[in-house]
C-alpha positions as CSV (number, residue, x, y, z in Angstrom):
1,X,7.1,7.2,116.5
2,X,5.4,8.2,113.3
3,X,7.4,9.2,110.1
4,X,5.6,10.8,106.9
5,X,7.1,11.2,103.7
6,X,6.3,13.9,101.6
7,X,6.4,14.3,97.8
8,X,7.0,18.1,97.1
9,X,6.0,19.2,93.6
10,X,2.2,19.6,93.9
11,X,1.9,17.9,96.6
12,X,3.9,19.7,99.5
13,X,4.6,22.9,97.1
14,X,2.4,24.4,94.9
15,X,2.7,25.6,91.7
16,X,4.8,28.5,92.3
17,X,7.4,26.8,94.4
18,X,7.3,28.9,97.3
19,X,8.0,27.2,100.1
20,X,6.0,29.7,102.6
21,X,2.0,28.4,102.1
22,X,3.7,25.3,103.0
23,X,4.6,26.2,106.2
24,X,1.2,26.2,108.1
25,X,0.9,21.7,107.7
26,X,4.8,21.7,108.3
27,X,4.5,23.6,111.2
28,X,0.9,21.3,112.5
29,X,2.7,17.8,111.4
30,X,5.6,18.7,113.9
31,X,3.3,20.0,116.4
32,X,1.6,15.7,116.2
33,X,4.9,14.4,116.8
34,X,6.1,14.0,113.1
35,X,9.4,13.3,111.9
36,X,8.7,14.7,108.2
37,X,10.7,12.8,105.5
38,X,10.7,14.6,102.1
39,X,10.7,11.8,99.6
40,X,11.1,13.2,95.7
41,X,12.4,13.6,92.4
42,X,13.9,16.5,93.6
43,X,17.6,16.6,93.6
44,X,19.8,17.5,96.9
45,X,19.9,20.8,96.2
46,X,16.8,21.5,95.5
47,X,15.4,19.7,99.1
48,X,17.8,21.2,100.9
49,X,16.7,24.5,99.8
50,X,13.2,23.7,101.4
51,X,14.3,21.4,104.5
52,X,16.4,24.9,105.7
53,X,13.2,27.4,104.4
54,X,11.0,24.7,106.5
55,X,13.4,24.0,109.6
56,X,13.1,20.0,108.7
57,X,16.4,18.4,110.1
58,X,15.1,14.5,109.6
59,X,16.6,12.5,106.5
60,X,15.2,12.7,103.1
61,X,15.3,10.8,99.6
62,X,16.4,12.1,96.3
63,X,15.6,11.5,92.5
64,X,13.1,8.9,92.8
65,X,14.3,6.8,95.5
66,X,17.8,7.2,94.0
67,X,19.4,7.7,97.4
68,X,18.4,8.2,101.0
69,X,20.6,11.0,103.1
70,X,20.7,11.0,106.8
71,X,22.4,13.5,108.8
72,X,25.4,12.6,110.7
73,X,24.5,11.5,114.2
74,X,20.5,11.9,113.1
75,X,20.2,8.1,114.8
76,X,22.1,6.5,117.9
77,X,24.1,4.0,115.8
78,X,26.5,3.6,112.9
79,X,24.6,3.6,109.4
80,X,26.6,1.7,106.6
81,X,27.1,4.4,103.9
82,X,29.1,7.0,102.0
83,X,29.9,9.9,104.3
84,X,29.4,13.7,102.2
85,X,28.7,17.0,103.5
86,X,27.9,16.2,106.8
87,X,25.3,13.4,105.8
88,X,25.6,8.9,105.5
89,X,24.4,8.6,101.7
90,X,22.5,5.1,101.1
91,X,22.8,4.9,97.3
92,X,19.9,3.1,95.3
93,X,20.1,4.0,92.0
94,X,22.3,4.5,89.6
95,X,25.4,6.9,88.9
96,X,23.9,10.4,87.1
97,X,26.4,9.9,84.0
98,X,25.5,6.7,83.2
99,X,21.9,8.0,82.4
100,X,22.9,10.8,80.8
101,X,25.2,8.6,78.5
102,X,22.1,7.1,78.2
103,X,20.1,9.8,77.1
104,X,22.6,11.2,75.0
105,X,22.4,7.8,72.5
106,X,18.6,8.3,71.9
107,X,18.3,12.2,72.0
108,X,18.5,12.6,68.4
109,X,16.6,9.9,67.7
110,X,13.6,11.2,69.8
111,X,14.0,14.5,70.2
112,X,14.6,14.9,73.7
113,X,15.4,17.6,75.6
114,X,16.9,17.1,79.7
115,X,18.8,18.9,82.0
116,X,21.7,17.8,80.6
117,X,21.3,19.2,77.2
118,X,19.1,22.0,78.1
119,X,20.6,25.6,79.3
120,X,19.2,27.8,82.2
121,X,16.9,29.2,80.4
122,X,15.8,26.3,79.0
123,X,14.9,24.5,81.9
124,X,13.0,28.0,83.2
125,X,11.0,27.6,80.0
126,X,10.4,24.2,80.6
127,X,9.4,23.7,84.8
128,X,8.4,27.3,85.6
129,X,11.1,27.3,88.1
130,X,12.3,30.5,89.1
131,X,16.3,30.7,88.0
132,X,17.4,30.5,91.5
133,X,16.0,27.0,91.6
134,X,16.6,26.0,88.1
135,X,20.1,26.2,89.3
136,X,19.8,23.8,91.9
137,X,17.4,21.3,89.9
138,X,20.5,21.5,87.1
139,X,22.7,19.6,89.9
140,X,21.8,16.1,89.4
141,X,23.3,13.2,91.1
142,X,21.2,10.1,90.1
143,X,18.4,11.0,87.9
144,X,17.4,13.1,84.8
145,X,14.0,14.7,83.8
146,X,12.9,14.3,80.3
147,X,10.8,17.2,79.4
148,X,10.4,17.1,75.9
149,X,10.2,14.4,73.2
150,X,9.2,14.1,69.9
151,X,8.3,10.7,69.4
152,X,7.3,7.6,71.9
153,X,9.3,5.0,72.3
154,X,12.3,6.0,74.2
155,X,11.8,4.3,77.5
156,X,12.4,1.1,75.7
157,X,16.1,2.2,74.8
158,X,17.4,3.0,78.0
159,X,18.3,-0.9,79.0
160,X,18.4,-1.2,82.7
161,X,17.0,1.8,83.6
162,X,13.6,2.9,84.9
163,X,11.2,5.5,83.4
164,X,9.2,7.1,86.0
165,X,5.9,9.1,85.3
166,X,6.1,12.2,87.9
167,X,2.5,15.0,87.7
168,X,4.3,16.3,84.6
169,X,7.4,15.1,83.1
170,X,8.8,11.6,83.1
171,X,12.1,10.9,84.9
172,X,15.0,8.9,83.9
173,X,16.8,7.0,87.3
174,X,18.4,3.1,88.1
175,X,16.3,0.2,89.0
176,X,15.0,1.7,92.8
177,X,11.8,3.8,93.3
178,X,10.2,6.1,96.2
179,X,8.7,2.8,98.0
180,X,11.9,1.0,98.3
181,X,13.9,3.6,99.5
182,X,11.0,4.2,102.2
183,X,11.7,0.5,103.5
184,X,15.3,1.3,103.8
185,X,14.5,4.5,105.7
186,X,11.8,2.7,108.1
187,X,13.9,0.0,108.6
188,X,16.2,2.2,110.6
189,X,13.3,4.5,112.4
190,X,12.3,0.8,113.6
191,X,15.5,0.1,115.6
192,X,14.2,3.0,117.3
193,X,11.4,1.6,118.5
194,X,7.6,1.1,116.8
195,X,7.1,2.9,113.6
196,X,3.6,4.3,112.4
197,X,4.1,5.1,109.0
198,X,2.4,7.6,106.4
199,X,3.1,9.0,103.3
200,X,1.1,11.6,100.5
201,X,1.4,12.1,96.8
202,X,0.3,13.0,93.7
203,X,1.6,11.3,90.7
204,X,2.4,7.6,89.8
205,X,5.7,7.8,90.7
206,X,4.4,8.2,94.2
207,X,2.5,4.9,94.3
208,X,5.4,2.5,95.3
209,X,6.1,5.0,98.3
210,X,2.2,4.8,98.9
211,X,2.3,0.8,98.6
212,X,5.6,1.1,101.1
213,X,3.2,2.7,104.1
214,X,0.4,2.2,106.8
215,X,-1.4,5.1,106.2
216,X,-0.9,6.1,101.9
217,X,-2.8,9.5,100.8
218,X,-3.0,11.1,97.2
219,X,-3.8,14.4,96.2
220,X,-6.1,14.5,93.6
221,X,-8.4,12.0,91.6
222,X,-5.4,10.1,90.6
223,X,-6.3,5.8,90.5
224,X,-3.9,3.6,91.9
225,X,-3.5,0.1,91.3
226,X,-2.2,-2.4,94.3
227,X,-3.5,-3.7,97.3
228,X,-2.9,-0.2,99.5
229,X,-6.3,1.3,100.4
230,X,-5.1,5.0,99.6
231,X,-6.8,7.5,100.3
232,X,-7.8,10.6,97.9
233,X,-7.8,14.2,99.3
234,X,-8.1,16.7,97.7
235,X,-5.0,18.7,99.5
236,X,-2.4,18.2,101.7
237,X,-4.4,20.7,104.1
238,X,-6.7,17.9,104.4
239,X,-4.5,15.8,106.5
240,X,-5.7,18.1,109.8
241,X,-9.1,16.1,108.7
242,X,-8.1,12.8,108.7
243,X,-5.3,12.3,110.8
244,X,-6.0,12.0,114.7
């Protein structure tokens, strides 16, 4: 069996977040036998949104490794978890109003702005995303996305929580990542049977989920520490190049 995971925002999707130019390597991963994991900051709503434009039934991870869903009867055995909306939820990381508590303590200090103190518009402004999807990034379960700040600094105030650098903004989630959230994931697909595993990005929040896989690829020029021997490419199109 081999599994990849895919990071979404300029890595899978482009800039304008249509899901459509990213149908040509969805459709020639499936046609190799993939099963095609989407692992990103994205929340829920937002990956279902491109799982159902994509036709990709196989689990996926949320906010940074913040939780892994798996559809109900996805695998031939029971999988401890919370059951919701059809899905077993593995939670990872750390309850969505906790970190906005959080971030609600240091806002003024620092002059951030979030989701959770941002309106629709705002968040437009800030992503690009059209409003449609704005709506769905506003539903957050785990995680938040600090856009703007004013001053450095503010990472060192949120005790026991992570700070995550994604391509643009930095985001806000418990102590899990991308990579150990994979693990959890592969450690299932391995009662399965043998796992060949793969996984691309683009940003250093990707690099644990990178250092969590056989076969690690980033898009872009980005360096990455660790003892991984990623590969560069320079697009997710390149995969038809270098994997057999």
């Amino acid at each position: 069996m081999r599994v990849i995971f895919l990071d979404l925002d300029r890595t899978l999707i482009g800039e304008d977040y249509s899901p459509e130019p990213a149908g040509h390597i969805v459709d020639w991963l499936k046609n190799k036998g993939f099963e095609i994991v989407f692992n990103s900051s994205k929340t829920r709503a937002e990956q279902e949104y491109y799982r159902k434009a994509l036709g990709i039934e196989a689990p996926f991870i949320v906010e940074n490794g913040s939780a892994v869903y798996i559809p109900e009867g996805y695998f031939d055995f029971e999988v401890p978890g919370l059951r919701r909306d059809s899905h077993i939820v593995i939670e990872l990381g750390e309850k969505y109003e906790v970190i906005k508590s959080a971030l609600d303590a240091v806002s003024g200090e620092f002059g951030l702005k979030y989701y959770g103190n941002s309106t629709l518009e705002e968040v437009v402004g800030f992503t690009g995303l059209p409003k449609r999807l704005a709506v769905l990034a506003m539903k957050r379960e785990y995680s938040e996305t600090v856009f703007l700040w004013k001053k450095e600094g503010f990472a060192e105030r949120l005790k026991n929580l992570k700070v995550s650098r994604g391509s643009r903004f930095f985001s806000v989630h418990g102590d899990t990542d991308k990579g150990k959230a994979a693990r959890v994931l592969l450690s299932l697909y391995r009662r399965l049977g043998n796992v060949e595993s793969y996984a691309v990005g683009d940003a250093p929040n990707d690099i644990p989920l990178l250092n969590a896989v056989d076969h690690p690829y980033i898009v872009g020029t980005l360096t990455h520490p660790g003892d991984k021997n990623i590969k560069n490419i320079r697009s997710i199109e390149e995969l038809k190049e270098v994997i057999l």
